[in-house]
N, C-alpha and C positions, 0 to 999 in steps of 0.2 A: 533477502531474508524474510518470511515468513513469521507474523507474532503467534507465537503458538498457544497463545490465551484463546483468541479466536477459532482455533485452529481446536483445543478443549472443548470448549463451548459449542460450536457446531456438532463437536461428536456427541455432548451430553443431551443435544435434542433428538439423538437417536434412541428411539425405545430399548433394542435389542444393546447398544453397547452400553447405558444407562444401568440395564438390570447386570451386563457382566461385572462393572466395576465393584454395581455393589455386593457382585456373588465373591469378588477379588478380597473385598474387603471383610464379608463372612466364612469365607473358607469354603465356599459352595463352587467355588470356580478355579479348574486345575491352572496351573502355569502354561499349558504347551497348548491352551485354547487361541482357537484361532483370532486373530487381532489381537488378543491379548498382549503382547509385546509392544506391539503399537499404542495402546491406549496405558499403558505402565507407563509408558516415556515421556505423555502427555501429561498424565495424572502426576509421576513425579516433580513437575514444576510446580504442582499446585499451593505448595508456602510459599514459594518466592511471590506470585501472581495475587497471593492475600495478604502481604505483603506490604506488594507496592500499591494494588487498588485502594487500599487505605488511607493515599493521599490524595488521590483524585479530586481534584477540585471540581466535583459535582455542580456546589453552587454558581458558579460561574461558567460553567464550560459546558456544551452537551459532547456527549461519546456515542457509539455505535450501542443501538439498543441491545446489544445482547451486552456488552461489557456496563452497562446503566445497571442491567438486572443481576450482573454479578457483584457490581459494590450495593445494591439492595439488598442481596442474600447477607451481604457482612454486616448489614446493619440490624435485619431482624434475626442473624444469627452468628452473633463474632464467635472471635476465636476462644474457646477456654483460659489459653495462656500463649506467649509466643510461639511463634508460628513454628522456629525449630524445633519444638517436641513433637511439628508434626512431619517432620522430614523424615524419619526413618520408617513411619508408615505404610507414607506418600511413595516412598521410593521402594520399598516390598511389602505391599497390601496384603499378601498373603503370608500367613506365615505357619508355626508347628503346631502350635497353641490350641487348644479342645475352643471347642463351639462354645463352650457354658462360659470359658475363661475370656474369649473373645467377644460376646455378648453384655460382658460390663465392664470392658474398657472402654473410659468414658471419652478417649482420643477417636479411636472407631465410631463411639456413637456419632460424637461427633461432625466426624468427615461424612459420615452412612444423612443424618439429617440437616445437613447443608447440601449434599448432591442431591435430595429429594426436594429440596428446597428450591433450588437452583432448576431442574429439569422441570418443575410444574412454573416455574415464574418464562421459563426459556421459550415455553409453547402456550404461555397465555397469548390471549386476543390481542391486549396491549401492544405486547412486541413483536407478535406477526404484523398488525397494521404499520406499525414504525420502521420494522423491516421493508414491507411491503412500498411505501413511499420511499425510502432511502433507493430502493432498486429504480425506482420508478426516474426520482434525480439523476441516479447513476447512467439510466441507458440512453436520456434528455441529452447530458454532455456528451455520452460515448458518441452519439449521432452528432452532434455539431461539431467535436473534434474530429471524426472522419472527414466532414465538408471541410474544415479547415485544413487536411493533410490535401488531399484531392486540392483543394485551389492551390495551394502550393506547389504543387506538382505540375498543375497546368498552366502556370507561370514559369517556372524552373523544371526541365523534365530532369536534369543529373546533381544532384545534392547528397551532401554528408551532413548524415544526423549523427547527433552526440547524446547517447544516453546517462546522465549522471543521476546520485542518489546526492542531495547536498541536508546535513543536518549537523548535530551538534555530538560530541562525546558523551558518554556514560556518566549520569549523576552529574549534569551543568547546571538542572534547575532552570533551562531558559522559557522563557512567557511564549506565549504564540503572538503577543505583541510586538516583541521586542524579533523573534521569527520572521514576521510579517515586513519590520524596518530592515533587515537584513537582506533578504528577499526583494524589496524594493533596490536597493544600493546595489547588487548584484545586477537586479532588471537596467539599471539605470547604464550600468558598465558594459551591457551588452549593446548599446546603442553610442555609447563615446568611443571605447576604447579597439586601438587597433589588434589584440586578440582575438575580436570577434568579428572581425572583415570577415565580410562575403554573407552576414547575418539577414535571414530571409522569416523566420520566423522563429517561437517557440512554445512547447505545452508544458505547466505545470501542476502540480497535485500537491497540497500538502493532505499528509497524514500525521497521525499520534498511534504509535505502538504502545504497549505498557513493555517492554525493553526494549525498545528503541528509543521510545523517547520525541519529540516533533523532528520531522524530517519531511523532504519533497519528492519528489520522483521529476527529473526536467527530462525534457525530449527538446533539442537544439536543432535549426534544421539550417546549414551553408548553402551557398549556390557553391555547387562542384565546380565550378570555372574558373573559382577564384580561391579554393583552398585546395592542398593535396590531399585525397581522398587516402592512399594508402599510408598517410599517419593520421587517422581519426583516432588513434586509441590515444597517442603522445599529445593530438591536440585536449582532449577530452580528460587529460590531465592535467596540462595547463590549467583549463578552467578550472578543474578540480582543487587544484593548488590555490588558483587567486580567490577561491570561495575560504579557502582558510586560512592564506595568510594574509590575506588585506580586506575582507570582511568582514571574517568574523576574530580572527588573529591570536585567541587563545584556548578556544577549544573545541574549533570546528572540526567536524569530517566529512569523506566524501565517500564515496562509491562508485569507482571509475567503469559501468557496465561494458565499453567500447571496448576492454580488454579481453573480455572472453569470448569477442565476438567471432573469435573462427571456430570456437566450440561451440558453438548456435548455427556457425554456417553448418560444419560435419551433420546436424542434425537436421538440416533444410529448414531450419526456425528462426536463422537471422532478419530483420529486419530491422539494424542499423550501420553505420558504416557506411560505405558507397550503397547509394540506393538512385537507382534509374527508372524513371517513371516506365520503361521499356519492358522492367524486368518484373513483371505481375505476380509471382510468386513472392520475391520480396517486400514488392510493396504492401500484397495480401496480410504478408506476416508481421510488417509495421502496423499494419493495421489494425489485425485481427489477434496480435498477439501484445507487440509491446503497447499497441495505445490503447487496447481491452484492458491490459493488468493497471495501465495508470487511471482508466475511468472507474474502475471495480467499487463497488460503496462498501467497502471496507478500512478500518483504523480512521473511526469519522470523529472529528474535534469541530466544534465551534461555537464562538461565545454567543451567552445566550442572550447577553445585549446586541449583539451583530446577528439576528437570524438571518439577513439574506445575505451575509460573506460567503463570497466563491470560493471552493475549495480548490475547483481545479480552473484555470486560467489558462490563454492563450495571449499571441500577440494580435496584432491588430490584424483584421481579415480583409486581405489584400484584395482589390477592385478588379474584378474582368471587365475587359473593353468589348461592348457590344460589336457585335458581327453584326454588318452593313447587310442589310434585307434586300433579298430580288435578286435575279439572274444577273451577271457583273454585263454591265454594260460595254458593247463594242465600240471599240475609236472608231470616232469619223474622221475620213482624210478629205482634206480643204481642196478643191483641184483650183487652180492659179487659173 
């Protein structure tokens, strides 16, 4: 699931869609322009999104710079009154109403000098450079979790990866501390318990959505030798299960990705499930697809006493045994 706060924000650093919302909001801009239905759907979230940015615990936590410079816009410019009176705006920005009569609703003004607000803070210097090194982190890991998949493969060529989503329910309230001890106990179960035979390695990422809430993105990887490859979706639940009923036990959730995985195959974009170091297309698309979207420097949390906390993790990186140097050597035969 995609956070679609982010997913605003990206659009509002666009010149051209910038000026349409606010042609949406003045009446200058028809309904049947193009994007415009797309950018209504986005823009509709936007009281729920000010909202909850409101609780953001800024002082202790850093967030992805563009979502930083949106709870900055609510502080040099909150809301008038709660956010519901701005729902029905939000949700049809345009409406019957004459220009002169739209021009001093002070709801309009508003929403018109917070998106101005928002779109000059989104393309300052600040948050391009903060941008600019979060990508820089992001494509550090992307490269070393590729060399981590690759040795894995070249130690095990046929393995079943397990894609999971592990995080908590809607409005729990849980710390990235107390995330992080959960996360450990889970880590720790993948190394005791008989569930996880045949465990050869795995990648983690935690993220923070503003509706989602803290969650991880795991990539699990088996030696195929030792689990059935064609129930990775029922294995992938299992896990999924023991992340919330003996983990977390009152209001975990999961994200079982291994079940849609033959609608990624229809589309030749799978890359987990049975995966054979033989079969280069799939392993291209683990690569290039599912472990791209978990390296992505997007939905970024970390406390701002922990600056060097990893956000995305691996398991330990397994030793290749040197190859013996020099042409191999011919037997001598002893004659009696």
């Amino acid at each position: 699931m995609r956070d679609s706060l982010e997913d605003f924000l990206n659009t509002m650093k666009d010149i051209n869609q910038y000026q349409q919302l606010q042609g949406l909001l003045t009446g200058n801009v028809l309904e049947g322009t193009p994007n415009a239905f797309a950018l209504k759907k986005l823009f509709g979230l936007l009281p729920r999104y000010i909202k909850d940015a409101v609780y953001l615990d800024t002082a202790h936590y850093h967030y992805s710079p563009e979502v930083e410079a949106f709870v900055d816009c609510l502080r040099e410019c909150p809301p008038l009154m709660d956010t519901i009176f701005l729902e029905p705006i939000c949700k049809r920005p345009t409406c019957s109403q004459s220009k002169a009569r739209i021009s001093i609703d002070p709801l309009r003004d508003y929403l018109s000098d917070f998106l101005s607000l928002l779109h000059t803070k989104l393309l300052s210097r600040q948050v391009k450079l903060a941008l600019v090194a979060q990508r820089k982190q992001a494509n550090r890991g992307f490269k070393e979790m590729k060399r981590y998949v690759d040795t894995l493969f070249s130690l095990c060529a046929n393995q079943v990866v397990i894609r999971l989503d592990l995080g908590y329910t809607s409005g729990s309230g849980t710390s990235l501390e107390q995330f992080e001890r959960d996360l450990t106990r889970f880590n720790d179960a993948i190394h005791s318990l008989p569930l996880f035979n045949g465990y050869k390695g795995h990648i983690l990422k935690i993220e923070f959505g503003l509706t989602r809430g803290l969650h991880a993105h795991v990539l699990l990887f088996f030696d195929g030798s030792k689990r059935k490859g064609s129930s990775h979706a029922y294995l992938a639940k299992l896990m999924g299960e023991y992340w919330m009923t003996t983990i977390v036990k009152t209001n975990g959730y999961y994200w079982n990705v291994n079940d849609s995985e033959s609608r990624y195959e229809t589309l030749d974009a799978s890359g987990i499930g049975i995966v054979n170091a033989s079969d280069t297309a799939k392993v291209d698309n683990l690569k290039e697809r599912v472990l791209a979207y978990l390296c992505r420097g997007k939905q970024h949390i970390k406390p701002r006493n922990k600056p060097k906390m990893r956000l995305i993790r691996r398991g330990e990186m397994p030793i290749l045994k040197d190859k013996k140097r020099g042409a191999p050597r011919k037997k001598r035969v002893l004659s009696v």
